[in-house]
C-alpha positions as CSV (number, residue, x, y, z in Angstrom):
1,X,5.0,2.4,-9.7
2,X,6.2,4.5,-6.8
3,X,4.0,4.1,-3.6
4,X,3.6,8.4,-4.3
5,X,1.8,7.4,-7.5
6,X,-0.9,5.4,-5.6
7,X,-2.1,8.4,-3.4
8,X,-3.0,5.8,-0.7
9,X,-1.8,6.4,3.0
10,X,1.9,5.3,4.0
11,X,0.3,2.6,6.1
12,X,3.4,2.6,8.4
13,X,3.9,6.0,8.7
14,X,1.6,5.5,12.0
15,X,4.1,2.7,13.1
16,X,6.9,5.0,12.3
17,X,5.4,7.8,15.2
18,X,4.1,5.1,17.2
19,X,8.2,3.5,17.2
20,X,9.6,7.3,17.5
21,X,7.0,8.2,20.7
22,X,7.9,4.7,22.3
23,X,11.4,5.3,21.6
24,X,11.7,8.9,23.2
25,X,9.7,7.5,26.0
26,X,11.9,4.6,27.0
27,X,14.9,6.9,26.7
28,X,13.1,9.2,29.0
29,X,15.9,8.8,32.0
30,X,13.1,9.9,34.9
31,X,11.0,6.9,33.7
32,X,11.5,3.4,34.5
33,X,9.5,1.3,33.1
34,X,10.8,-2.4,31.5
35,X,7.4,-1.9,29.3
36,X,8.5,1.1,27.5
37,X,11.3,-0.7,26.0
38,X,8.3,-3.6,24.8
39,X,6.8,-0.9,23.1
40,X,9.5,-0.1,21.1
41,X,10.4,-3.2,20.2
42,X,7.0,-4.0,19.4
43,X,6.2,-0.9,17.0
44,X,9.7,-1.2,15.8
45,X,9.0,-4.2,14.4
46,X,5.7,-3.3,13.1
47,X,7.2,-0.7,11.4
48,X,9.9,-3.0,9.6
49,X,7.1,-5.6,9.1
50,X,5.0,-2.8,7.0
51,X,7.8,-1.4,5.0
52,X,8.6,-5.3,4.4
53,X,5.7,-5.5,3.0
54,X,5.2,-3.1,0.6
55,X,6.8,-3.8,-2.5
56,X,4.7,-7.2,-2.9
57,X,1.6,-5.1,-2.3
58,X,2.5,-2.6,-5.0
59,X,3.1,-5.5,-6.9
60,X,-0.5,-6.5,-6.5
61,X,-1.9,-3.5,-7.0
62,X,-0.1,-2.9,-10.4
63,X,-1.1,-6.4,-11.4
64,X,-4.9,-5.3,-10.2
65,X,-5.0,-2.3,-12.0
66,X,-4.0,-4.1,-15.3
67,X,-6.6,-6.6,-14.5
68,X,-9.1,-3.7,-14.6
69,X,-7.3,-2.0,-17.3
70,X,-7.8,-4.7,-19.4
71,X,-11.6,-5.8,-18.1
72,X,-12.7,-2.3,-19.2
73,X,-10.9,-2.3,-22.2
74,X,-12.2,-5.7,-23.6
75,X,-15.8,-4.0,-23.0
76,X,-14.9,-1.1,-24.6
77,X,-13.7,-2.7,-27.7
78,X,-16.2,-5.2,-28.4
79,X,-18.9,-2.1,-27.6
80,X,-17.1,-0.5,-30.9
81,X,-16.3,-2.8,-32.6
82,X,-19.9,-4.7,-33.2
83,X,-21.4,-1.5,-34.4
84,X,-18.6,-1.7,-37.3
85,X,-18.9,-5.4,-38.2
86,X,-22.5,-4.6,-38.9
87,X,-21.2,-1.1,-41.1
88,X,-19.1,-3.4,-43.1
89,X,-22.0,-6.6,-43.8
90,X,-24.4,-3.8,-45.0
């Protein structure tokens, strides 16, 4: 499953814009300022840290989602299927 198919949030697309406005303002050459280049450092590797992340969390979810599946479908089934074994003893 794609992390499109989910139609969660890209958690670190807010990492990505926090890395990209860091970035633009330690490049700014009127500014200088050694904590500017922290920052991007900093959300850079955030950003890396979240996309790192997310195939073991899709991973999770999928196996979540099947958990459920599968919960819901065992009630389901044994909702139908007592009705019938009392059909067929009758």
């Amino acid at each position: 499953m794609s992390w499109a198919q989910t139609k969660l949030p890209y958690p670190s697309g807010r990492a990505v814009a926090a890395a990209k406005r860091a970035r633009e303002e330690a490049l700014d050459p009127t500014v200088i300022d050694a904590a500017a280049r922290t920052a991007v450092l900093e959300s850079e590797f955030l950003s890396q840290r979240l996309r790192a992340a997310m195939p073991r969390l899709l991973a999770r979810l999928d196996e979540i989602r099947a958990q459920e599946y599968a919960t819901q479908w065992r009630a389901d089934y044994a909702e139908v299927r007592l009705p019938a074994m009392r059909w067929r003893r009758s």
